[in-house]
Phi, psi and omega in degrees: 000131172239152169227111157104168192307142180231174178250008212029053133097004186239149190255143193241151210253001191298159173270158123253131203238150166299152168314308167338267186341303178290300201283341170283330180284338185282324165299288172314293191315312141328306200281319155315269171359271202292323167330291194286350175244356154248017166251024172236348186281331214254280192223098148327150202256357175271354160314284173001290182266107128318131199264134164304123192237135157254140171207156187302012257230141181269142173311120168262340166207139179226127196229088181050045155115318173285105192252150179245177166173144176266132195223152182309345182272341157091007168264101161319120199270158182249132185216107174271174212342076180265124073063294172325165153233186221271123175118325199294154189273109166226114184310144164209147189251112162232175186272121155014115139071029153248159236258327191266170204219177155187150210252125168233182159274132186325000000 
């Protein structure tokens, strides 16, 4: 006498999943899948490190504590709590294509 499907004794280990099921996991997977190559297409992960550029720059304004100074990069740098007075020569370290700055030594 048997009872309910038998496999002659062998077991088998597979999910079976619903269509539902299957079309929601091949969609997140896609959905990861197209996330991750267009957020590396977008901002690339060496955007992250920035390479340190030092240069030689004159103050052009110090405003409470703040110096300003214009770089070869045509962006003006923010050099917080500086010191300085306005004409003075001061090596400074900024990151590529940033805005901000900070006075170091030669």
């Amino acid at each position: 006498m048997a009872y309910g499907n038998h496999l002659k004794g062998k077991f088998v280990g597979s999910i079976v999943l619903h269509d539902s099921k299957k079309y929601g996991l091949m969609f997140l997977f896609i959905f990861i899948t197209a996330a991750v190559i267009i957020s590396t297409v977008v901002f690339p992960f060496w955007n992250l490190i920035r390479e340190d550029v030092y240069e030689e720059v004159e103050i052009l304004l110090n405003e409470r504590g703040k110096c300003y100074a214009d770089t070869i990069d045509n962006i003006p740098k923010t050099i917080s709590n500086c010191d300085h007075k306005i004409g003075d020569i001061v090596t400074i370290k900024f990151g590529q294509g940033l805005a901000n700055a900070v006075i170091v030594n030669p």
